[in-house]
N, C-alpha and C positions, 0 to 999 in steps of 0.2 A: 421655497425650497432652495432657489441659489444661494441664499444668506446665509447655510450651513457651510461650516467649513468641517472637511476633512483631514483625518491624519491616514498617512499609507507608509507602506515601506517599498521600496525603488532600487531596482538591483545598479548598484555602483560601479561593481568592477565582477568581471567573468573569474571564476576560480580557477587554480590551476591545483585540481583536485577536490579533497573536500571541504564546499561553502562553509563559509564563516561569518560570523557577525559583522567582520569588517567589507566584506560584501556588499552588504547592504547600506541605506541610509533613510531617515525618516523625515518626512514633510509633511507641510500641512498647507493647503491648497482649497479653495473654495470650491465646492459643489458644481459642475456643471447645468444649466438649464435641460430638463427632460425633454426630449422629442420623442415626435411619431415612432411609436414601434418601441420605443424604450419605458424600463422600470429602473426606479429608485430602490435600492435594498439598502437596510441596514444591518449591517454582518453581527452574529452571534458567535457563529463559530468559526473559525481557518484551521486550514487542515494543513500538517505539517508528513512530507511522503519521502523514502527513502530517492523514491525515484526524480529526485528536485535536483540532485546533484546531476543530471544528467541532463534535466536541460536549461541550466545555468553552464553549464561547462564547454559544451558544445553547439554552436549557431546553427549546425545543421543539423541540431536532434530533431526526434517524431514532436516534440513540442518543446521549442525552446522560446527563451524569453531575454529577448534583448535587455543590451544595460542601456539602464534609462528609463524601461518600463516599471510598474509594478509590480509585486512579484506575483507571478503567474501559482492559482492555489484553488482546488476544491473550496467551498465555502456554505454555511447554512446561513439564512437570512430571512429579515420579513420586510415583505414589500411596503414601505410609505407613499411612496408615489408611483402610480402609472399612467401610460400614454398608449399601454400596448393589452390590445383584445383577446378576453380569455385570462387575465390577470389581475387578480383585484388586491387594493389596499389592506393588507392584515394576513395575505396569504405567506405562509412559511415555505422556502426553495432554498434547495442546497442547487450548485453551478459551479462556473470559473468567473468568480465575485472577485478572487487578487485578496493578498492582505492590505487590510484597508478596512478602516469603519464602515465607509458607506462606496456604494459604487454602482454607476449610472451604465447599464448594459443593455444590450438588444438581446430578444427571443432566443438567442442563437447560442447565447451563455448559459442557458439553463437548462442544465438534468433532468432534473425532477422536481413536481412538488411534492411537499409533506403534509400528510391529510392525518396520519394516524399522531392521532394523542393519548395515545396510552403506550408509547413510547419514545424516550428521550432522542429529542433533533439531533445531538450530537452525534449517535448512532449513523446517522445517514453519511458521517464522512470517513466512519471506521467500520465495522462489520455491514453493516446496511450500505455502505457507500465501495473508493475504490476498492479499499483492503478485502471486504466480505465480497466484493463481485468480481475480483480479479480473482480472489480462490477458489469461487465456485464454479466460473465459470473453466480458468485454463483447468481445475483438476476435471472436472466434468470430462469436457469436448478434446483435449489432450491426453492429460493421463489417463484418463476411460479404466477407473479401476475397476476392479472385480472384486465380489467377495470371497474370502481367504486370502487375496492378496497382498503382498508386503507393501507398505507404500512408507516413504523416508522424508522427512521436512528438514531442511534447514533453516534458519532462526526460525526455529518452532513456538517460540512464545511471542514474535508479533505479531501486529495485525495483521499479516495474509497468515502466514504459516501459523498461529491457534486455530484459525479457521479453518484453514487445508486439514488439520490433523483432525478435528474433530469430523468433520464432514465425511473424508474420507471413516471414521471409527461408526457412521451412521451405517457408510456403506458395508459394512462388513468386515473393511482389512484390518489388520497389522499394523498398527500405526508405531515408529521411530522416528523420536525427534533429537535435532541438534540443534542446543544453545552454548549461549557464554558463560552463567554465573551459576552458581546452587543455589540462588534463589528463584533463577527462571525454569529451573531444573524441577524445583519444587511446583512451580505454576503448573507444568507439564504435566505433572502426573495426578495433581488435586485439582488441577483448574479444569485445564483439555483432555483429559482424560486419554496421555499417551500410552501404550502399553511399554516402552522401554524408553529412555532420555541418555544420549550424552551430551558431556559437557564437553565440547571441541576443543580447549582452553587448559583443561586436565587430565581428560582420558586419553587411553590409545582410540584415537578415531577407527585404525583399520582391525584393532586385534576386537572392539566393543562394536563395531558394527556384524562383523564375522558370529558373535555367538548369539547379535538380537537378530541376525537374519541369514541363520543358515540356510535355507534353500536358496537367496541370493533376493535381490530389491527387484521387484516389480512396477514401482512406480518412485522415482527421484522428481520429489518441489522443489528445484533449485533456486533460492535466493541469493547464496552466496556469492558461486563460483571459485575460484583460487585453488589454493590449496585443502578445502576443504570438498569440494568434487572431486578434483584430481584421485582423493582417497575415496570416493564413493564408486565412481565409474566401472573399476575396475570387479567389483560384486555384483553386477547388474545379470538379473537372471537373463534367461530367454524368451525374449519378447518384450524383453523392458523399455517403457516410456518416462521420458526425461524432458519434465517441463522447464525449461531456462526461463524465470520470473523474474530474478535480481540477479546483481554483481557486485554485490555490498563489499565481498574482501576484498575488490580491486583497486587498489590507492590514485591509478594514473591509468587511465587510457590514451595517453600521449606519450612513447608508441603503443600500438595497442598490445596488451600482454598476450603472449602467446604459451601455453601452460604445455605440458606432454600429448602426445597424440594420442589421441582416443579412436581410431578409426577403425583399427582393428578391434578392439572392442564392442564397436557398434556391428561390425560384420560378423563379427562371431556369434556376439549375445542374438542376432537379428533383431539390435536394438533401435530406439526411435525416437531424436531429439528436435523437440521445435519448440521455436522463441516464442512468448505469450506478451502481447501488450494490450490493454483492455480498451483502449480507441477501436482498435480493429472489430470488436465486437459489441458497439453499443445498440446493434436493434435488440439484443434479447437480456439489455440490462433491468430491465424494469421487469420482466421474469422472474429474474433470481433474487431481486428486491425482494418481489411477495416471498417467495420458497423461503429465504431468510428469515423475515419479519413471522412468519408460521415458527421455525424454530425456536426461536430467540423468545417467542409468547408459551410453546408448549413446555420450555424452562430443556430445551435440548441443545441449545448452541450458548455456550460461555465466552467472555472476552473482557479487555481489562483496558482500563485510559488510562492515560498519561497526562493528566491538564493542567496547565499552566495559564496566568491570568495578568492580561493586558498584551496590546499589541507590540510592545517593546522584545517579550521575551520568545517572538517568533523567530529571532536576528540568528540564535545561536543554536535553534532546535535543531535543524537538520543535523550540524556537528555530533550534538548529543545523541542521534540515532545512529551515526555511524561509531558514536565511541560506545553504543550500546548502553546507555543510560537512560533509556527507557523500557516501560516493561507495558505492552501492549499499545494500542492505537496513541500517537503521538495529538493533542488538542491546546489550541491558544483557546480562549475564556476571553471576549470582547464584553 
C-alpha cells in the first residue's frame, strides 16, 4: 500500500475573505505506511461547505486548518486497508478524510459508517450528512417550532435551508424562504415545497416579508446575516427564536462587522437568539441520520446536488458558493 501515491490539495496561503482557488495547491505524495489504530480510505466523495471560509480564514476558528495542511473536509470513502478493530476492508465511511484521493486516519476521524444501500453515499455529506444534521437538529433543539407557526429561511434552496424549510413544512408551520435567482425561487416552491419565496436580489425584502407574514416570524434560520437580517429582525413576533447558522453576506470579518442594534427588539419581541454549530452536538447525530434516511425513503424529504468531477475542481468551489452558483449540496466526484 505505501507504493501508492497520492494527489491532495494543501491550503497555500489564509484568505483575506472569501477562499480562492489561488489558496490552494496540489501535490502528489506517496502514501504513508498504515499503523496500529489506523485505516486506509480511498475518497469517493469531498464535500465542499459554506462554513470552509471560516476556518481557512481565521487560526482561531471552532475548526481551522493550518496552511500547509490538507484541506480540512467531510468525505465518504471505502476502507482498502486496516490496522484498526471493528473496521474492515470494503467498508464505506463518510469522516474528516481532507480533499485527497486517499488518506491514512485514526478512529477519531470517522462519523459514521454507511450500511444502507439503497441509498446514494453521496447523501451522507449533504442531507444525510452536515447540511441535513445541522437543519435538523439547530431547527429542532433551538427553533422548537410549533405547528401554525411562521418560520423564515434564508438561502432557502441550499443544503441546510431546503431541509430547514421542508422539515419545519412536516412540522406544521408556515414555511418563507429567501433566495437569490428565479430559478432557486422556482426550486422553493416545486422542489421544497415553500409556501411563499423571495427573491432578496429583486423584491422589497421588508414590504414581501410584511404581507407573507402578517402576524410576524416566529422562527428566523439565519444563514445569511448582513443586511438581509437587519430587514427580518425587526418582524419577529413574540416569543420569536432566531437561529444564527451562517454569515454568508459577510465579505470581511476583519473588523468584525457590526450591523444596527437589535436589542430592543429582542426585549420587546421577548425574543431568543442563539449560535448553532453542529460539533457542539455530535452525540445525537446518528439520531437524526436514521429520522432523515426514514424521510428521504418515504419520498418526503427532497434535495438537489451540485457535482462536479475530479479533485482539481474543488479549488474554486467554495467561491462558487458564495457567489451563489450553486443550487443545492455542493459535491466534488473522485
Amino acid at each position: 500500500m505505501t507504493q501508492l501515491q497520492n494527489q491532495a490539495i494543501y491550503v497555500a496561503s489564509r484568505p483575506t475573505g472569501i477562499p480562492t482557488a489561488e489558496n490552494f495547491r496540489k501535490a502528489t505524495q506517496a502514501i504513508p505506511a498504515v499503523k496500529p489504530g489506523q485505516i486506509l480510505i480511498r475518497n469517493e466523495w469531498l464535500s465542499i461547505e459554506p462554513a470552509m471560509r471560516g476556518w481557512l480564514a481565521d487560526a482561531n476558528n471552532y475548526a481551522s486548518v493550518a496552511v500547509g495542511d490538507v484541506m480540512r473536509s467531510f468525505c465518504v470513502g471505502v476502507i482498502v486497508e486496516s490496522q484498526a478493530e471493528g473496521y474492515n476492508v470494503g467498508e464505506r465511511l463518510m469522516g474528516w478524510f481532507g480533499w485527497q484521493h486517499y488518506a491514512v486516519v485514526g478512529t477519531d476521524a470517522i462519523v459514521q459508517k454507511i450500511t444502507a444501500t439503497d441509498l446514494s453515499p453521496s447523501l451522507y455529506l449533504g442531507v444525510l450528512g452536515l447540511n441535513g444534521i445541522t437543519a435538523a437538529t439547530a431547527l429542532t433543539e433551538i427553533g422548537q417550532p410549533k405547528q401554525g407557526e411562521t418560520v423564515v429561511v434564508s438561502t432557502a434552496a441550499g443544503g441546510v435551508g431546503s431541509c430547514v424549510g421542508q422539515l419545519a413544512k412536516l412540522m406544521g408551520c408556515r414555511v418563507v424562504g429567501l433566495t437569490s435567482s428565479a430559478e432557486k425561487v422556482k426550486a422553493c416552491y416545486e422542489q421544497f415545497g415553500y409556501d411563499h419565496v423571495i427573491n432578496y436580489k429583486t423584491d422589497d425584502i421588508a414590504a414581501a416579508l410584511k404581507t407573507a407574514c402578517p402576524d410576524g416570524i416566529d422562527v428566523y434560520f439565519d444563514n445569511t446575516s448582513g443586511k438581509i437580517s437587519d430587514t427580518v429582525m425587526p418582524q419577529l413576533a413574540i416569543g420569536a427564536r432566531v437561529v444564527i447558522c451562517g454569515t454568508a453576506s459577510i465579505a470581511s470579518w476583519d473588523p468584525v462587522p457590526m450591523g444596527p442594534r437589535i436589542e430592543r427588539i429582542l426585549l420587546t419581541r421577548r425574543a431568543r437568539m442563539q449560535g448553532f454549530i453542529l460539533f457542539d452536538h455530535m452525540d445525537t447525530y446518528g439520531n437524526y441520520v436514521s429520522q432523515l434516511e426514514d424521510l428521504i425513503r418515504a419520498g418526503k424529504l427532497n434535495y438537489s446536488e451540485h457535482i462536479t468531477d475530479g479533485l482539481d475542481t474543488a479549488m474554486g468551489a467554495i467561491a462558487e458558493l458564495y457567489r451563489g452558483e450553486n443550487l443545492g449540496k455542493r459535491l466534488i466526484r473522485l
